[in-house]
N, C-alpha and C positions, 0 to 999 in steps of 0.2 A: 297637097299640103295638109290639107283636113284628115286625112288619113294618119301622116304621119302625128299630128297633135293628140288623135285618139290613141291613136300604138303608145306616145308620150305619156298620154294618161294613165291609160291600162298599166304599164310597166310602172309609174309614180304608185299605183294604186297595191300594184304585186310586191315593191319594196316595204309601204306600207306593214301589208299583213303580216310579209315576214316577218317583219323588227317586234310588230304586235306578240304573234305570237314566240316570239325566240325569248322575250320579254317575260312572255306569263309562261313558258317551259324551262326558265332557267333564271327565276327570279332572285337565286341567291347568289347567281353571278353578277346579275345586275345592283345588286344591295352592296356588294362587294367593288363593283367598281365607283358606284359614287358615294360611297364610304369615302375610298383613297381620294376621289377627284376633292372629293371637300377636306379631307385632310393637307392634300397637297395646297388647296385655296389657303387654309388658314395658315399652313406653314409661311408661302410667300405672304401675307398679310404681315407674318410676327417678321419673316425677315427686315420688312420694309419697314417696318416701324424700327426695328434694332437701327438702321440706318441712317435714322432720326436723330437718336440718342447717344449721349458724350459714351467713351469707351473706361471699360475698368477693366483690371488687369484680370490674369489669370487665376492666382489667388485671392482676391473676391470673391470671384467665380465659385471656386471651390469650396472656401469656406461659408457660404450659405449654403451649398448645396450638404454639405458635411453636417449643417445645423450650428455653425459656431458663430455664426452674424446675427 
């Protein structure tokens, strides 16, 4: 059983390094993905508040975004 907890370790320890270094080889992947994850966070954040909030029509909508509100 001691055996296998150290193999357990070893291989805990080898996922480790990889992640380490895939991390600092490929940094603009990683900047890129939790870019999106925190885009995606903030998105459901606004949705859930819109959720809260009384609804306006379509053309409200438009006409601020248009600049005429």
């Amino acid at each position: 059983m001691e055996n296998l907890n150290a193999d357990n370790a070893k291989l805990k320890e080898v996922f480790k390094q990889a992640i380490i270094e895939a991390m600092e080889e490929k940094r603009d992947v990683v900047h890129d993905l939790l870019v999106e994850a925190m885009e995606d966070l903030a998105m459901i954040r606004a949705i859930e508040q819109g959720e809260e909030t009384e609804l306006v029509s379509r053309d409200e909508v438009m006409s601020i975004l248009e600049g005429k509100a």
